[in-house]
C-alpha positions as CSV (number, residue, x, y, z in Angstrom):
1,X,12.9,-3.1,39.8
2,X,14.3,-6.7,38.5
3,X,11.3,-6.5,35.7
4,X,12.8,-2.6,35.0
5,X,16.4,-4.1,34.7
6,X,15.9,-7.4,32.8
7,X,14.3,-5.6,30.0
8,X,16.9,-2.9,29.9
9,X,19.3,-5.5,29.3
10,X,17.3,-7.4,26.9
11,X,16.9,-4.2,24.4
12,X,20.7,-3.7,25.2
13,X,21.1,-6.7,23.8
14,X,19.6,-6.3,20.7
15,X,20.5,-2.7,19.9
16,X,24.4,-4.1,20.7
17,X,23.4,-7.0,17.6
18,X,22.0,-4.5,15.5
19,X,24.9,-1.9,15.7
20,X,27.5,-4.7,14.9
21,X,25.3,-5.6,12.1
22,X,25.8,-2.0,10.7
23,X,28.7,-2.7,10.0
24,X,28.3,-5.3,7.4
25,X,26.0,-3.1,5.6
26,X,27.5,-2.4,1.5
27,X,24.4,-1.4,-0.3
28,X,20.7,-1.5,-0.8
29,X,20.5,-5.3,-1.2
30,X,22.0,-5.8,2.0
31,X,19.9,-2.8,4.3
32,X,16.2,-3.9,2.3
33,X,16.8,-7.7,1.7
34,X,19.4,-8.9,3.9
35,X,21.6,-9.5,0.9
36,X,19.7,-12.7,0.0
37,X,21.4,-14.9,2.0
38,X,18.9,-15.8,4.8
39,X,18.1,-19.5,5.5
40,X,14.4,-21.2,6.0
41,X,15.4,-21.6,9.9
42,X,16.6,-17.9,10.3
43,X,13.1,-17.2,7.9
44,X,10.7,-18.6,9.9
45,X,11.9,-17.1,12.8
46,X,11.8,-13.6,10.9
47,X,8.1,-14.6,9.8
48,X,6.7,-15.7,12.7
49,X,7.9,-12.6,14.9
50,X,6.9,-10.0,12.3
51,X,3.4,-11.5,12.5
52,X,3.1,-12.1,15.8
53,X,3.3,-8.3,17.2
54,X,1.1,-6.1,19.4
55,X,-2.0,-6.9,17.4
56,X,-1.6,-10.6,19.0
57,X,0.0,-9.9,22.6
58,X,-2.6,-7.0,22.9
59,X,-5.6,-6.3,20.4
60,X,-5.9,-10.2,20.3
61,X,-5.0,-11.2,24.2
62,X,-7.5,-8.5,25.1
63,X,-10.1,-9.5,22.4
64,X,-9.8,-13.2,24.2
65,X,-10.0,-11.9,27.8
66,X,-13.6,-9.9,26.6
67,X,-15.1,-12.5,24.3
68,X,-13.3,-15.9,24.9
69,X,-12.2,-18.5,22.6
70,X,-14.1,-17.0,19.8
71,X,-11.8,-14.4,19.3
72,X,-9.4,-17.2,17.5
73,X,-11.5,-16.2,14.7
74,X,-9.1,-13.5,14.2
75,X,-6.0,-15.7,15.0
76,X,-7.6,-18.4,12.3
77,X,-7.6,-15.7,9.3
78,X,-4.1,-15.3,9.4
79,X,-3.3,-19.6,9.3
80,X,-5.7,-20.1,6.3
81,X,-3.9,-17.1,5.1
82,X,-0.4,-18.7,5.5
83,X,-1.3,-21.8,4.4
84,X,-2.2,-20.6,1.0
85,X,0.7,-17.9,0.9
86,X,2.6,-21.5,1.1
87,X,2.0,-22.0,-2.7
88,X,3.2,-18.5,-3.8
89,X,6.2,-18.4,-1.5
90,X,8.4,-19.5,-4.1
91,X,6.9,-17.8,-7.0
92,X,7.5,-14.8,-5.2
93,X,10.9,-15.3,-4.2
94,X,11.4,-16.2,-8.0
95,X,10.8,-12.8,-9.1
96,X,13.6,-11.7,-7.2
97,X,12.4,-8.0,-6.5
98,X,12.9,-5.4,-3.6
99,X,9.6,-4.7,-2.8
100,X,5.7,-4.6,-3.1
101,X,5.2,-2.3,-5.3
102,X,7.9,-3.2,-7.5
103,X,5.5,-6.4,-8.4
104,X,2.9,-3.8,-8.4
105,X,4.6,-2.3,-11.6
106,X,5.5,-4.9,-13.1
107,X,2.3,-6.9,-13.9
108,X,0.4,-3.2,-13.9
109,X,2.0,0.0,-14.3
110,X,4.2,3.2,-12.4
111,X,0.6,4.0,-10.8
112,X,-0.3,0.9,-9.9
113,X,3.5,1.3,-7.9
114,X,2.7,4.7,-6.6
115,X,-1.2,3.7,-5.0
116,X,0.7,0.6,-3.5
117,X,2.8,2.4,-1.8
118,X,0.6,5.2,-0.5
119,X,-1.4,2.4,0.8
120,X,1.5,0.5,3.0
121,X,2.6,3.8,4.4
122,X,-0.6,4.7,5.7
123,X,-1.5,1.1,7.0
124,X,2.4,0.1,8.4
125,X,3.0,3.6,10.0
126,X,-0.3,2.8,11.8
127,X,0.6,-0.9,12.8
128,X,4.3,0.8,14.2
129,X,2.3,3.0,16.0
130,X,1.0,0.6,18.3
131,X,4.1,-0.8,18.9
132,X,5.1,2.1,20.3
133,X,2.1,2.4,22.7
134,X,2.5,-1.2,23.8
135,X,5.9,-0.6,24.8
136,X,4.6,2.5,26.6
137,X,2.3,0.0,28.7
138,X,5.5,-2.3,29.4
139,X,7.5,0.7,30.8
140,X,4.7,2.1,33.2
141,X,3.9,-1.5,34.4
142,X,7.5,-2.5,35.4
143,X,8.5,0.7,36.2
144,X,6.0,3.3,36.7
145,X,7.3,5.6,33.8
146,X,4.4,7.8,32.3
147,X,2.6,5.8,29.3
148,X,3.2,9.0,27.1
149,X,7.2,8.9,27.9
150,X,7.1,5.3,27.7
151,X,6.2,5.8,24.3
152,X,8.3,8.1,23.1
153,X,11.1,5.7,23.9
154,X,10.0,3.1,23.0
155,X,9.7,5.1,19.5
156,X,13.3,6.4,19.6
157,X,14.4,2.7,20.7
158,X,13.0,1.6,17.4
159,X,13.7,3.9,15.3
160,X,17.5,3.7,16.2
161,X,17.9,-0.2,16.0
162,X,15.8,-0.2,12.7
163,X,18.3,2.4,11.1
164,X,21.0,0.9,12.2
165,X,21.1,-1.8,9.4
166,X,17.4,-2.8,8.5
167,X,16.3,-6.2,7.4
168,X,20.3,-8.0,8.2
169,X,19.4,-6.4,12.0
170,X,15.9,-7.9,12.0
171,X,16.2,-11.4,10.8
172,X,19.5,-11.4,13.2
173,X,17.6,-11.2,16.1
174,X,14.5,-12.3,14.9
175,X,15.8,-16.3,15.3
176,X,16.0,-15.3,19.2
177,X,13.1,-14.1,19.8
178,X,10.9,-16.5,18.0
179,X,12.1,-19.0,20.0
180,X,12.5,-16.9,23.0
181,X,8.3,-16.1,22.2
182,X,7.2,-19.9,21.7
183,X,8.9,-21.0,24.7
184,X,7.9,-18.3,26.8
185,X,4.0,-18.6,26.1
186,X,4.3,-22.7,25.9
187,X,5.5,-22.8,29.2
188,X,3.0,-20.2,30.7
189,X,-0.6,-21.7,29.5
190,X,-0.7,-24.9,31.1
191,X,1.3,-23.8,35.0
192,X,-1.2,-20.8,34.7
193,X,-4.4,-22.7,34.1
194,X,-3.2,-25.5,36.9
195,X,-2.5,-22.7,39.5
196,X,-6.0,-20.9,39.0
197,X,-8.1,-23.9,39.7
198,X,-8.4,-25.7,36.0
199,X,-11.4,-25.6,34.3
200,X,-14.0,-25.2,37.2
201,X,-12.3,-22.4,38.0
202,X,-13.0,-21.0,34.2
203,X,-16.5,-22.1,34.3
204,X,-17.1,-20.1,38.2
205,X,-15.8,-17.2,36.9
206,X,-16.5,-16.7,33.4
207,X,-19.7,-16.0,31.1
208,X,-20.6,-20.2,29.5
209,X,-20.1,-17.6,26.1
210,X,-16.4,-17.7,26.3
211,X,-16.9,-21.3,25.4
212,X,-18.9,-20.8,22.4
213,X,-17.7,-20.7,18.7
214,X,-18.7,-17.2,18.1
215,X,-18.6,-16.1,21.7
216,X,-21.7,-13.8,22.6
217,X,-22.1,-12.6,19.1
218,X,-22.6,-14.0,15.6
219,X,-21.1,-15.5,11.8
220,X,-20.7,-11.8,10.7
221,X,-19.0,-10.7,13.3
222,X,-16.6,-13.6,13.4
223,X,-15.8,-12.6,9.7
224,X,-15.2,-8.9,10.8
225,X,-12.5,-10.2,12.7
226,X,-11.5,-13.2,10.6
227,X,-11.2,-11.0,7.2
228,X,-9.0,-8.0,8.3
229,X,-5.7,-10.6,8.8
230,X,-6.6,-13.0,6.2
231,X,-6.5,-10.4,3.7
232,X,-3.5,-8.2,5.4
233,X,-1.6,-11.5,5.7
234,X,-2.1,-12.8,1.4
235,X,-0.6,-8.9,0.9
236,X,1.2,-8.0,3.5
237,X,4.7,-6.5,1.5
238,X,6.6,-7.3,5.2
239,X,6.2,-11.0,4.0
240,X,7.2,-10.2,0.2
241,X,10.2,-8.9,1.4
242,X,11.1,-11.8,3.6
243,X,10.4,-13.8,0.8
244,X,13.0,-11.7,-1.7
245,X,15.5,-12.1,1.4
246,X,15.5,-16.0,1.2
247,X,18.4,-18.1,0.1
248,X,16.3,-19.3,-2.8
249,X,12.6,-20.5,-3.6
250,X,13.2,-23.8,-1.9
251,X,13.9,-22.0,1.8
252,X,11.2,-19.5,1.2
253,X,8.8,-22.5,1.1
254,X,10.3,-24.1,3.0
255,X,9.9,-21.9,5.7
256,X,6.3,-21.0,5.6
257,X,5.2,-24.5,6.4
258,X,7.3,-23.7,9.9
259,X,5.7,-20.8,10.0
260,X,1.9,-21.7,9.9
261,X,2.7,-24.8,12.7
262,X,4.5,-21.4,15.1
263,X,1.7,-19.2,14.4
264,X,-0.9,-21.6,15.4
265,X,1.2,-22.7,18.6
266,X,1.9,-19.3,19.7
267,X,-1.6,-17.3,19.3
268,X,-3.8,-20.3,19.7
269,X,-1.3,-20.1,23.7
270,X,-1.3,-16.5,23.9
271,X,-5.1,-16.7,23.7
272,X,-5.7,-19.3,26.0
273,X,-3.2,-17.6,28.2
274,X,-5.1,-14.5,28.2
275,X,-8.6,-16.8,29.0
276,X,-7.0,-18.1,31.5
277,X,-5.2,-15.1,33.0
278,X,-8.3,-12.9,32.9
279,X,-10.8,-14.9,34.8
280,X,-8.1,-14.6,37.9
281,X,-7.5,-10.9,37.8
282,X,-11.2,-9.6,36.9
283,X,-12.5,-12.0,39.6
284,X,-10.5,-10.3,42.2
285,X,-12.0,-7.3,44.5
286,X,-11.8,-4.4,42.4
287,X,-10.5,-2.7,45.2
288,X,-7.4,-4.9,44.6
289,X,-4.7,-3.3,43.2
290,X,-4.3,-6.8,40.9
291,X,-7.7,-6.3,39.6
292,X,-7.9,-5.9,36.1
293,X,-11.1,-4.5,34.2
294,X,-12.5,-5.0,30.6
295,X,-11.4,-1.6,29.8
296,X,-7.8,-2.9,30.7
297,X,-8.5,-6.0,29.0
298,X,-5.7,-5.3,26.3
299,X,-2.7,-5.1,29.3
300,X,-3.6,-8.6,30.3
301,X,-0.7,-10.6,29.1
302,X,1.8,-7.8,30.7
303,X,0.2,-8.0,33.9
304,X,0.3,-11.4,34.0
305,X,4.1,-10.7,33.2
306,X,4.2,-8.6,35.8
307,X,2.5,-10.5,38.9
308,X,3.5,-14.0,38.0
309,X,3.4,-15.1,40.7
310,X,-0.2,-14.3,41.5
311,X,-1.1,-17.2,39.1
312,X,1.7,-19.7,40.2
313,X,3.9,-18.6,37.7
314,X,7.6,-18.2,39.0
315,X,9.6,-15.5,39.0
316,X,11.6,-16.5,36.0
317,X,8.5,-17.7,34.0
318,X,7.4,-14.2,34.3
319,X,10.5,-12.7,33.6
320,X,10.5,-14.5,30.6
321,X,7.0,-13.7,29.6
322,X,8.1,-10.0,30.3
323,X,11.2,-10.4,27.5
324,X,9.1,-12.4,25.2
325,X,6.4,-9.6,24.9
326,X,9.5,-7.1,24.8
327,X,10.5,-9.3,21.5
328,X,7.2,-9.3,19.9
329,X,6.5,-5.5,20.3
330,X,9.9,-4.6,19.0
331,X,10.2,-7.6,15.6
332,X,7.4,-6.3,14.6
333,X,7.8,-2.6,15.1
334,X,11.2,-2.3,13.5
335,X,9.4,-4.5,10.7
336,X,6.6,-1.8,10.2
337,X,9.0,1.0,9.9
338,X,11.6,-0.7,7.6
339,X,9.1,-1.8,4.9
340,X,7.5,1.5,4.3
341,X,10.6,3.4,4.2
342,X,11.9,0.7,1.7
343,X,8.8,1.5,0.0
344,X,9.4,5.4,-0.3
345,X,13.4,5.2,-1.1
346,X,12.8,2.7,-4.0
347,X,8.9,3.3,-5.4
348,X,9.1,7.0,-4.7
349,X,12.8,8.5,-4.4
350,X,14.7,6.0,-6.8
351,X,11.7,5.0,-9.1
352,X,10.8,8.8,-10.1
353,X,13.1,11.2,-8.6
354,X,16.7,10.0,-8.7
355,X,17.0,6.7,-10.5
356,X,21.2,7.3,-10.3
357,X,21.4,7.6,-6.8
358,X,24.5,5.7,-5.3
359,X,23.9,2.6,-3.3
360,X,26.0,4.1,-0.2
361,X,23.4,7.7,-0.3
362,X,20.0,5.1,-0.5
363,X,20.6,3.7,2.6
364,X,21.3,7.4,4.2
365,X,18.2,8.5,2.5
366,X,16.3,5.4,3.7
367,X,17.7,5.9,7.4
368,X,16.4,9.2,7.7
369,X,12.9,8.6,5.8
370,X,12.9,5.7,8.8
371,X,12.9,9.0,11.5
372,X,10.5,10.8,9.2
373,X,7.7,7.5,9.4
374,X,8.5,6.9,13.1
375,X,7.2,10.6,13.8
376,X,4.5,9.8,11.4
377,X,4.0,6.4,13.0
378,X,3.3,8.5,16.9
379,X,1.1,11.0,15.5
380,X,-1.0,8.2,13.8
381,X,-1.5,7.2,17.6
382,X,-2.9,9.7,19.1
383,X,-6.2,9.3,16.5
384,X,-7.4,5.8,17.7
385,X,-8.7,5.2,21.3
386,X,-8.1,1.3,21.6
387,X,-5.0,-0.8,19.6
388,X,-8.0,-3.4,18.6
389,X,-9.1,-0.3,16.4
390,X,-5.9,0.4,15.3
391,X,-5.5,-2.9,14.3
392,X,-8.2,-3.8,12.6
393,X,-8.1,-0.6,10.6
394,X,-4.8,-0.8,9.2
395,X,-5.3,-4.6,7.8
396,X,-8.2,-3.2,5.8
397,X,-6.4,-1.2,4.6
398,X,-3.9,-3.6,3.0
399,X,-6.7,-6.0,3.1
400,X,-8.7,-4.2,0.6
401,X,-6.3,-1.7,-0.8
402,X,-3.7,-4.0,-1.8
403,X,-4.4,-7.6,-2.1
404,X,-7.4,-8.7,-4.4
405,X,-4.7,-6.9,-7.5
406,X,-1.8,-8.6,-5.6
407,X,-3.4,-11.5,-5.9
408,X,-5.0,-11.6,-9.1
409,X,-1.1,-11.1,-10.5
410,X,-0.5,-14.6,-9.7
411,X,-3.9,-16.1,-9.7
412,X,-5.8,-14.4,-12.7
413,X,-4.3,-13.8,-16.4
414,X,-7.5,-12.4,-17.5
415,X,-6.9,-9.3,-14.9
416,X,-6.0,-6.0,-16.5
417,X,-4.0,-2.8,-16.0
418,X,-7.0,-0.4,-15.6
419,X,-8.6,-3.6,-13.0
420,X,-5.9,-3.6,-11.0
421,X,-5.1,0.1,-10.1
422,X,-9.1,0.4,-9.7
423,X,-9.4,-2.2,-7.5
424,X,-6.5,-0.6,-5.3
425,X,-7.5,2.8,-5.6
426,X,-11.2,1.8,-4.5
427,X,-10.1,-0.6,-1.6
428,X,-7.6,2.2,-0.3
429,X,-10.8,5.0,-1.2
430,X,-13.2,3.3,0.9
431,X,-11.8,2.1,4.2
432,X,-10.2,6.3,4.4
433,X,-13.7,7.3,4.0
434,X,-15.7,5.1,6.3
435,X,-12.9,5.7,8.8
436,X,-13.0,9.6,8.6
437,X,-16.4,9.5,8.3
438,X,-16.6,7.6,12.3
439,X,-14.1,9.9,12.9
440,X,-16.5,12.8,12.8
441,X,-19.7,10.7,13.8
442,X,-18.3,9.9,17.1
443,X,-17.3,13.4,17.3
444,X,-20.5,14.6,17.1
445,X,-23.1,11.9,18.0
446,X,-20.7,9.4,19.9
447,X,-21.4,6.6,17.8
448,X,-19.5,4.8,14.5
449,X,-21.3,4.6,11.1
450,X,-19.4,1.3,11.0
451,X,-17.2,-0.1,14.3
452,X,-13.4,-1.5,12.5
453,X,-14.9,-4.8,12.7
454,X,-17.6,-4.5,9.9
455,X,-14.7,-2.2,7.8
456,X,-13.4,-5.1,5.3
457,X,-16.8,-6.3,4.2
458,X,-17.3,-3.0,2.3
459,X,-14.0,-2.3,1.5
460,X,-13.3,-5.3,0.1
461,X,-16.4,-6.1,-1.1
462,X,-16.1,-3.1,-3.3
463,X,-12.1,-3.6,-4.5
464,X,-12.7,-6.8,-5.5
465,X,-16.1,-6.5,-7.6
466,X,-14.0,-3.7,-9.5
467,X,-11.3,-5.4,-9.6
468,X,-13.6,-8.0,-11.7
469,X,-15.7,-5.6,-13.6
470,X,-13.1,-3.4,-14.7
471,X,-10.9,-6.4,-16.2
472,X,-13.8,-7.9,-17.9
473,X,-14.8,-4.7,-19.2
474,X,-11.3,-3.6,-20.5
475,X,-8.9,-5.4,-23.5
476,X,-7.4,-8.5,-21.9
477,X,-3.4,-7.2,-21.4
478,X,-0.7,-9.0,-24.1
479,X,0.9,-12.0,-23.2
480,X,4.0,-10.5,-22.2
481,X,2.6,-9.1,-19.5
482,X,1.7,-11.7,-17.7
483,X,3.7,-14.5,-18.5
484,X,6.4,-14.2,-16.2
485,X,4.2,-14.9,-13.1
486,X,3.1,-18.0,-14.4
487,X,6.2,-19.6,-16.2
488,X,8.3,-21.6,-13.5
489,X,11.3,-21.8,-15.5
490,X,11.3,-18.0,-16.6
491,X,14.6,-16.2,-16.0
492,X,15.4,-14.0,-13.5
493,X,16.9,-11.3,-16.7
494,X,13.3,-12.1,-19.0
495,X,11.0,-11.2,-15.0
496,X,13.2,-8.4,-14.5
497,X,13.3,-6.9,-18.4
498,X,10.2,-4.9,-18.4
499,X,11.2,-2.9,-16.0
500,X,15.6,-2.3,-16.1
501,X,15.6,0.9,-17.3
502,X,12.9,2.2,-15.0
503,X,15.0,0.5,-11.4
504,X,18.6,1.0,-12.6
């Protein structure tokens, strides 16, 4: 039971820093954007935990285990995508805003807003939603609880700390456990791979494929897996708002250069770690009760957790592996719930329904929309078999929905109003169809019209060739429009001015 007990007291720990937190909570500024205050130190520990969540520790660890070091394809989409989010950190932070969609409406229109945030919901409940199962695997490997009631607390657990004071609760603890993560996984790779038997142990007990640059499979389906987080990542609204939380554009910069060099460190180890971990476990009898199948593939950094000590790991080194997956499943879960109910209290509730609202009855309202999405969040679960599939399907989703018109706000003048909500509307139209339509395919026949892989070269295919047609085919938009997202030196009163009377 010390694995049961040490992460008790680990999420006591945070809930206990998230309660006192609640306390300094005044308004909306403070609950969505951590009043502005947050430092490039405390920033890249915010970024690189809300990144590096259940679609790493599990969709990617178990990718690894299957297919080897080729799965880094879908680890590498996410650095180039950092390093080029490095030049619009500070243009971002520059705007000032709350949200997403609030850039959404103000280089497009109130649609434009509204599309934006149907999309995040759909794709951010999905991604919390798979928090919430991996913490259900934690809970039945170190103590035997049921999966399913694992789940459900690990959903109320999140739910509660997120509510208690959103984004000043998050980047609070968020500086522990990016440190707690990148120490826990640096220590782990090389004492695991020493205590297996090194590299002729790898090359005795694995296919010569895990070696290979695309594994057993090809360039297309390295850019199935490449595309989905390159694209989430360049318009992912979690990373906005970390952005509007910064001190100023300097830290927000600042701090994604930190960022990329974590990110690399921690999935390029949690990979390796997996590799490495795998070839122990699925060599073993399978009547072992250590043996671990394909099919289980996705557990494989928790069971390494667990039995440590199979792989010459010590007690504590597991223990800490144990809390370090604990912090990434809950950073990022608590991330995917706060953003989308930001998103429905300002783009929906505030924006169009009651723009006079007081400060002190927005954060109520967003507290209990954060219950409402959670709920959401579990029943979005129980429609996907694997968290790979999950995964893959709810960064095409943002992938395709949201960024080709995010982008083209900061990258394109010539971009239009009608361009942009087409190209949102057809990136967000397409990946729901192909994924209802497998839905009832593998219903009835067993097999996908296209597996989540292959998802994002449609879908974004598609959003961004409208995105391009539609502009070019449409009145360029007047100056005014676009100005503000190129000018450096523009005011924060002449970025915000199109929009006052609509956010006040």
């Amino acid at each position: 039971m010390t694995f049961f007990w040490v992460a008790i007291g680990y999420l006591v720990v945070l809930m206990t820093i998230s309660f006192t937190k609640s306390f300094l909570v005044k308004g909306q500024e403070d609950f969505m954007v951590a009043g502005r205050k947050v430092s490039s130190l405390r920033l890249v520990g915010t970024l690189l935990c809300t990144w590096i969540g259940s679609g790493s520790l599990l969709a990617g660890a178990g990718l690894a285990a299957r297919v080897g070091f080729g799965a880094l394809w879908m680890a590498a989409g996410a650095w180039i995508a950092i390093a080029i989010i490095i030049f619009l950190a500070a243009k971002v932070r520059h705007i000032a805003k709350y949200t997403l969609p609030d850039i959404l409406e103000l280089r497009y229109n109130k649609w434009a807003r509204i599309l934006g945030t149907i999309v995040i919901i759909i794709a951010y409940t999905t991604i919390a939603g798979y928090q919430f199962r991996a913490g259900g695997f934690v809970l039945d490997l170190v103590a035997g609880i049921p999966e399913w009631q694992g789940v459900l607390l690990t959903a109320g657990f999140m739910i509660i700390f997120t509510a208690f004071a959103g984004m000043m609760s998050i980047v609070a603890v968020d500086i522990i456990n990016g440190a707690l993560i990148t120490l826990a996984v640096i220590i782990a790779v090389p004492v695991v791979f020493i205590n297996i038997g090194g590299a002729e142990h790898l090359v005795a007990t694995l296919d010569s494929s895990h070696f290979q640059l695309f594994g057993d499979n090809n360039f297309f389906w390295a850019m199935g897996i490449f595309l989905p987080p390159f694209f989430l990542l360049l318009g992912d609204s979690n990373i906005y708002s970390r952005f509007f939380s910064a001190r100023n554009e300097k830290a927000a910069k600042k701090a994604v250069v930190g960022w990329v060099v974590g990110t690399i460190i921690v999935e390029t180890a949690l990979a390796s770690l997996a590799i490495f971990a795998f070839s122990h476990f699925n060599a073993l009898p399978e009547s072992s009760d250590l043996f671990l199948s394909e099919g289980e593939s996705e557990r494989i950094i928790l069971h390494t957790a667990r039995y440590s000590v199979e792989v010459g790991l010590p007690l504590i080194g597991g223990l800490l592996l144990l809390c370090a997956s604990m912090a990434i499943i809950v950073s990022t879960g608590n991330s995917f719930l706060l953003t989308p109910s930001s998103n429905v209290t300002r783009d929906i509730y505030q924006r169009f329904i009651n723009p006079n609202a007081s400060m002190k009855f927005l954060v109520t309202f967003q507290r209990i929309i954060i219950l409402l999405l959670g709920l959401l969040a579990y029943l979005l679960l129980t429609q996907f078999e694997t968290i790979l599939a999950m995964a893959l399907t709810a960064y095409t989703m943002i992938g395709a929905g949201l960024t080709p018109a995010l982008l083209a706000t900061f990258l394109w003048r010539r971009v239009t109003v009608p361009g942009g909500i087409a190209s949102i509307a057809t990136g967000m139209g397409v990946t729901l169809l192909i994924t209802i339509t497998n839905s009832i395919l593998v219903h009835f026949t067993g097999e996908p019209l296209i597996t989540e892989e292959y998802i994002i070269l449609p879908a974004a295919t598609c959003s961004i060739l409208v995105l391009i047609i539609v502009s070019l085919s449409t009145p360029p938009d007047p100056k005014e429009k676009w100005e503000k997202f190129y000018a450096t030196d523009v005011s924060l009163k002449e970025a915000l001015e199109e929009t006052k009377e609509n956010t006040q």
